[in-house]
N, C-alpha and C positions, 0 to 999 in steps of 0.2 A: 504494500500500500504506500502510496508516496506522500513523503514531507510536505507538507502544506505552510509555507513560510507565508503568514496571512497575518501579523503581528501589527493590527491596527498601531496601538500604542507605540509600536517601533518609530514606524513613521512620524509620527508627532517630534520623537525625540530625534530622530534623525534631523528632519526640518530644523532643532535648534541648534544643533550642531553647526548643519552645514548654513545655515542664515549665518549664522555667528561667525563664518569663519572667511566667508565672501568677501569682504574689501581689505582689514586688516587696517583701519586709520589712514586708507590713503586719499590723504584729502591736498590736493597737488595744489592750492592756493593758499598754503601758507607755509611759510620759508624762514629761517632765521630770526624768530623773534628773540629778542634780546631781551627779556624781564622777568620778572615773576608772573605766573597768571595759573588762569586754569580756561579750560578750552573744554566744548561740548561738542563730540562729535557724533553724529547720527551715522549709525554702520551697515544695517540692517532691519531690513520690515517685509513681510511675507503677508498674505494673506489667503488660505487656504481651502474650499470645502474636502472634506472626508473622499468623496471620489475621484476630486483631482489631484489628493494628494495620493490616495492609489495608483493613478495612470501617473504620476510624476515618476514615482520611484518601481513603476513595471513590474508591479504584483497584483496585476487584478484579473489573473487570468482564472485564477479560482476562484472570484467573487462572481455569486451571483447577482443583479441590477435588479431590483423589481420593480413597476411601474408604479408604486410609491413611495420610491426614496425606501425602503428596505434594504437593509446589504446579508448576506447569507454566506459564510463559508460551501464551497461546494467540493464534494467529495464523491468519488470515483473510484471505482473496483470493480477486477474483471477477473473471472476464476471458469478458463475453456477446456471443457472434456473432467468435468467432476466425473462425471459418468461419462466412462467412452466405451465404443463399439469395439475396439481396437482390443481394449482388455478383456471383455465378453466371448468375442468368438475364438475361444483357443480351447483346444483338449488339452487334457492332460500326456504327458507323455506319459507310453506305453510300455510294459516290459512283457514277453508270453515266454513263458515256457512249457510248451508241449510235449508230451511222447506219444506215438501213435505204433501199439505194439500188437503182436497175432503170433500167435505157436506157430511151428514148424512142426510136424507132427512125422515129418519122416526126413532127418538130417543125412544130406548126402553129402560129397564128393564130384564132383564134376569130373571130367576128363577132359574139356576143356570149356575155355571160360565163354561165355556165352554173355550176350546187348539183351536186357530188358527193360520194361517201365513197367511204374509203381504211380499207379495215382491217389491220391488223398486229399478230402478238403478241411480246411478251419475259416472258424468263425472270429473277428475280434472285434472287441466291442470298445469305441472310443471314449473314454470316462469324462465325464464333465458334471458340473453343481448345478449350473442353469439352462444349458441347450438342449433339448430335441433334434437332432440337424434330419431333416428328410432328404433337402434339396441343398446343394452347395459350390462355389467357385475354390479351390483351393487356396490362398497366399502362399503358405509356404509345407512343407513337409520331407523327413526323413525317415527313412525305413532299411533297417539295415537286418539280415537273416543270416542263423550260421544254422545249417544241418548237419546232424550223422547219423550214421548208421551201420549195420553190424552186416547189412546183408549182402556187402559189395563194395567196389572202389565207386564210389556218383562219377559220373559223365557230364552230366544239363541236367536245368533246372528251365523247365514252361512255365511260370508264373500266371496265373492270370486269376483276373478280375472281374464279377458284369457292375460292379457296384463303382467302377473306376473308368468313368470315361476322359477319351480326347474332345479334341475343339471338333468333330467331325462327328460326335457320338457312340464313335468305337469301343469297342470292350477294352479294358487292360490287355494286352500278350508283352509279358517280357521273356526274353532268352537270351539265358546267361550258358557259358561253357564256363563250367566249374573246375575245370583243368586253366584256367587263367586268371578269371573271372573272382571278383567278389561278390556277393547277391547283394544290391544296395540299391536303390533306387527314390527320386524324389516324386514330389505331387504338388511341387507349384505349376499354377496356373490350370491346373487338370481342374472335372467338373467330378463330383462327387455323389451320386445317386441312390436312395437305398431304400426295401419298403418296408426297414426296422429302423428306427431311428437309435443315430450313433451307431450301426453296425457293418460290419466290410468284411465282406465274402471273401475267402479266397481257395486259390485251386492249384495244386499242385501234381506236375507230370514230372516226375524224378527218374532220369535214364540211370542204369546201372548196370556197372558190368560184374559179372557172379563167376567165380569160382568154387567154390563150396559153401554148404550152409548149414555146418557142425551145431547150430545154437540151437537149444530147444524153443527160443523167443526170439523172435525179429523181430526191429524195432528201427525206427526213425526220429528222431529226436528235433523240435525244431525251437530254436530261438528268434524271437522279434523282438525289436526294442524301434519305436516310432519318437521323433521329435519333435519340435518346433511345428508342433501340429495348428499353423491359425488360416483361417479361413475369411474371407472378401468381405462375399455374402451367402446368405442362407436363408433356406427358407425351412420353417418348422414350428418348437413351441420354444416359448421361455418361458421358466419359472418365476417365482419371484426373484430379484435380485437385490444385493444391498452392496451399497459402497460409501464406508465409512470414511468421513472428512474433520481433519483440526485444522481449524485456524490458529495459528498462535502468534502475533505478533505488536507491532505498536504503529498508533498512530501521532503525528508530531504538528500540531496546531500551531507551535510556536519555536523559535530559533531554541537552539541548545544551553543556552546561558538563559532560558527566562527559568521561572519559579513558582510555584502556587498552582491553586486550581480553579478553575471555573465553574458556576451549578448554572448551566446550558438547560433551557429552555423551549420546549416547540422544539426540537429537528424532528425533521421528517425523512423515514427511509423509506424509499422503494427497492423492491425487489425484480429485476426480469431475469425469465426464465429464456430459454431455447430449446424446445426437446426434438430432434430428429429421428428419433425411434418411432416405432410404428404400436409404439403402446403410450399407455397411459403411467404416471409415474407422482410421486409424493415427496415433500422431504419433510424429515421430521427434524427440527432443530432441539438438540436435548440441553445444551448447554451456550450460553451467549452471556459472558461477562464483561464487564469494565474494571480495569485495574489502573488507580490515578493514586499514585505515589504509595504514601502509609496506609492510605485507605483501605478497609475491608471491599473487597471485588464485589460487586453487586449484579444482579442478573437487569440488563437490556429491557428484556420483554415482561417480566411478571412472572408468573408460573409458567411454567416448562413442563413436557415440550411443547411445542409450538410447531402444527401441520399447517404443510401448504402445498395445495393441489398442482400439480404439474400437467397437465395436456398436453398429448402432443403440439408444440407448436414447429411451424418450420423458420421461422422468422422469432427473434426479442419480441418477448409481450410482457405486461406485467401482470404478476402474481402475488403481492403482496404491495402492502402500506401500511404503516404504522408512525405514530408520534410520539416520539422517545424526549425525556426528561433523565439530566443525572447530573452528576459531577465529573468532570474532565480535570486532567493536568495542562499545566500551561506548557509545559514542557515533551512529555513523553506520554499516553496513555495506552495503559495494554488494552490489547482485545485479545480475547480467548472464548471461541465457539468450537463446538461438537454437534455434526449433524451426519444420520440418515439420507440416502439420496437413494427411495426403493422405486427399482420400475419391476414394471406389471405387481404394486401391492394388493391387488385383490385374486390374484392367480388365475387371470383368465387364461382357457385354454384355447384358445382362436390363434390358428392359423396367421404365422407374420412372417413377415421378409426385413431382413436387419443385414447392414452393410458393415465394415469393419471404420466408415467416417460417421455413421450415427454416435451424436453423444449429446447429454445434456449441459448446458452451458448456464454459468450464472452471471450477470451484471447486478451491482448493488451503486444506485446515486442515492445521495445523502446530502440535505443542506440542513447543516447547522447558524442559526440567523444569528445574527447580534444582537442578541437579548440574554442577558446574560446577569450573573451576581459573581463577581470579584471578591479573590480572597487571599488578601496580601499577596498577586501576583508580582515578583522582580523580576528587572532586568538588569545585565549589566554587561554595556559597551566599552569599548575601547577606540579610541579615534584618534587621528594624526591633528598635529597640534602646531603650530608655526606662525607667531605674532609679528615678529622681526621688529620688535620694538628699540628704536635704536636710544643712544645713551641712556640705560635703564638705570644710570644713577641720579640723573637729572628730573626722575618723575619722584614727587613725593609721595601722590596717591593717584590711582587708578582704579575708577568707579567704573562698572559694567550695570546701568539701568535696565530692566529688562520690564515690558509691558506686556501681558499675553491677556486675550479676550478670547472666550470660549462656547461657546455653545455646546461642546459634545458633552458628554454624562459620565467622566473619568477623573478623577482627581491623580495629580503626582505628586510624589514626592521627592526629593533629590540628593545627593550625593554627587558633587565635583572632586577629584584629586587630577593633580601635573602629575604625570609620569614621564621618565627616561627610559626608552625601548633598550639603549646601550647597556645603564646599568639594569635594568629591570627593577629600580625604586622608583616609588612613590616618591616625591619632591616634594610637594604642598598639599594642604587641603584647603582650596577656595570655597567651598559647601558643607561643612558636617551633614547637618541635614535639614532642610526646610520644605515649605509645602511652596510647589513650583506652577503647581494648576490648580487651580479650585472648581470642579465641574458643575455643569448647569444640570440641573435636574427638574427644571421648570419650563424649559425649554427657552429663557431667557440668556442674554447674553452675561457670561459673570466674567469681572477683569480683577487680574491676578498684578501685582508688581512686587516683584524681584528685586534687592538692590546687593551687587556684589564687591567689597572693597578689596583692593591687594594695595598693600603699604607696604614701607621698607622694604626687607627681605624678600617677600612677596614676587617683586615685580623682577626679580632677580630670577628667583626662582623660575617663575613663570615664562620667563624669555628665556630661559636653558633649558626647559621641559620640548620633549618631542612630539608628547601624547596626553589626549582626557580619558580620562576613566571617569564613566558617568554610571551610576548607581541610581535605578529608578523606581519606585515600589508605588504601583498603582494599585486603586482599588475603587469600588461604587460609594462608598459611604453606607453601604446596606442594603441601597437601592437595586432595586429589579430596573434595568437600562437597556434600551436599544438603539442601538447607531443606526443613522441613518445616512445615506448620502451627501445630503445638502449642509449635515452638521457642519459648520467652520471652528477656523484655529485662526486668527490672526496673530501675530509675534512684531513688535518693536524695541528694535534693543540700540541703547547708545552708551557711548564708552567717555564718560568723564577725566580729563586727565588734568592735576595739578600739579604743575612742573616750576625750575626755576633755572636762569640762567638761559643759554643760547639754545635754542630746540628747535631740531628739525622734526615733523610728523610725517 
């Protein structure tokens, strides 16, 4: 199932990053001032809705649009030949060991050695759990024979078959010279015929040349051993079948570094089926859990199991819907299902034709909307950092103003440190931690201001750091909240600087 990198909230903070980092104080109309002052410089202003700032940053490929400003997580999974044909039409390989013995009731001698035939027939019966085969095209097949016998040196071996036709209709004749000769022979592409089902006649004309027959018991001894026994198509019965399916895996709503979990709302899953088989078919779902961090794993659907009818279809149709409510991880959440996939579960015994490309196929869409209850979800980014503030001994103090207006229904909170990718420290902390967004929950616009100082040391600091590390811990306030598309973010940020002496900006 694939990662879903759909982390509304990223984007917001992304947005402040990258606003913030766009001009850098380059304000090219002031040069050489020679005094004391301080200087107000405007760096950055964005103004954003929730869908543009999707298509800005080229993740709305999973979002659903609904035609009212609705936004929906949209999920997708494809699971082809849960049930295949492929696996179905195959026998079991075969082992026979025969002996085919009659007294001799008058042991002689020869005088010289004398050409006869011995004929004999057997039966072998193709072993399988669900097939009937009446009618059949071969795919593949091995059949390998050793004979002996006490009553002569063999010569040839006539094989034959009426249950084993060619592409002309012909009986089986193989003839083997057993003075050179292995007895082995394949059955691809051959047509298979028979009026016992899973049974194959066969007939044997065994040349032999006799010298004496001292034995009170003559005997012929014969091994089969059949392989790779699978078949195209056929025509016949099938019984019931069942093929067990796990899912075990995770899905990732949000980048690797978030935290927390979400109690998700309304999603709705559909189910399509595919069935190419010529029966009718069921699945029974025994087990369907959600595993989101510490949490105890909770069942999906309610009580269990959960059937859902299968029809032949030949084309994707839908066969289920449901509205699921739970709690997700922001980060990783398991899924783990156990289901049933029985065709023909009522045992019907009617005549069908099944090919070895029949299989039942599953599609699952799933949108999970933005409505949602937040619960101490974090994140925590890391970004390249680059002020090029020159003579950083000349600045007393360095104010970053920050103005944000909001409309969406998410509060932040924040965590600024400098970091040095070289040494891999931390340098400063500009933000222990503060509330960075105060979200509208009234659907009015609420405005947040920011004010961040670096003094002394600081601004040192700050101009030898490479990188931010931003630490961001959002939540609803309690609120049950949905995003909408038209929600806005507006951001104005200006950078205060009190400096003394000769300063270039």
């Amino acid at each position: 199932m694939r990662s879903l990198r759909l982390n509304l909230i990223i984007l917001f903070l992304l947005l402040l990053v990258v606003s913030c980092k766009k001009d850098h104080f380059d304000v090219s109309n002031v040069h050489g001032v020679n005094t004391d002052g301080e200087v107000l410089l405007p760096i950055a202003s964005a103004s954003f809705s929730v869908t543009e700032l999707m298509r800005q940053f080229n993740i709305d490929s999973e979002i659903v649009f609904a035609e009212d400003g609705n936004l929906s997580y949209g999920i997708h999974f494809e699971d082809y030949g849960v049930v295949s044909g492929e696996k179905l039409l195959r026998f079991k390989d075969l082992e026979y060991n025969e002996r085919f013995s009659f007294e001799n009731p008058d042991p002689i001698i020869l005088p010289h050695a004398i050409d006869t035939m011995f004929h004999f027939d057997q039966t072998l019966v193709f072993e399988s759990d669900h097939i009937h085969v009446m009618e059949a095209e071969m795919k593949t097949g091995h059949f390998d024979f050793d004979i002996n016998t006490n009553i002569g040196l063999l010569q040839r071996l006539v094989l034959r078959s009426p249950d084993i036709k060619d592409e002309a209709g012909r009986d089986l004749v193989l003839d083997f010279d057993l003075n050179t000769t292995d007895i082995q022979f394949d059955l691809d592409g051959l047509n298979y015929e028979t009026d016992s089902a899973n049974s194959l006649r066969l007939g044997y004309d065994l040349y032999v040349r006799l010298q004496s027959l001292p034995a009170q018991e003559l005997f012929f001894e014969v091994d089969v051993n059949g392989s790779g026994l699978a078949i195209k198509e056929m025509s016949g019965y099938v019984d019931t079948y069942e093929s067990r399916n796990v899912l075990d895996t995770t899905l990732s709503l949000f980048p690797g570094n978030a935290s927390g979990s979400l109690q998700v709302q309304g999603a709705r899953m559909r189910l399509y089926e595919q069935n190419t088989f010529d029966l009718g078919a069921r699945l029974d779902l025994d087990t369907a859990w959600i595993i989101a961090d510490e949490h105890v794993p909770y069942s999906i659907f309610g009580p269990q199991p959960v059937s859902v009818g299968i029809p032949p279809l030949p084309n994707f149709g839908q066969v289920f819907e449901r509205t699921l409510n739970g709690k997700i991880s922001a980060n990783e959440t398991g899924l783990y299902a156990v289901s049933n996939f029985i065709v023909n579960p009522s045992g019907i015994s009617d005549w069908v034709f099944i090919s070895d490309t029949c299989a039942i196929d599953v599609m699952i869409d799933a949108e999970v909307p933005f409505a949602f209850v937040l619960d101490d979800v974090r994140f925590v980014d890391t970004t390249d950092l680059n002020l090029n503030i020159e003579a950083p001994d000349q600045i007393e103090k360095l104010t970053l103003e920050l103005a944000f207006t909001s409309t969406v229904p998410l509060d932040f909170n924040a965590q600024f440190f400098t970091y040095d990718f070289e040494t891999g420290q931390i340098t400063d902390t500009l933000v222990a931690k503060d509330k960075l967004i105060y979200g509208s929950y009234d659907g009015k616009p609420v405005k947040t201001e920011l004010t961040l100082e670096v003094t002394g040391e600081k601004v040192d600091h700050l101009n030898r750091s490479n990188g931010l590390i931003s630490v961001y811990e959002i939540d609803t306030d309690a609120h049950d909240v949905c995003i909408k598309g038209d929600q806005r973010l507006d951001l104005f940020v200006k950078a205060r600087v009190k400096y003394s002496g000769i300063f270039d900006f």
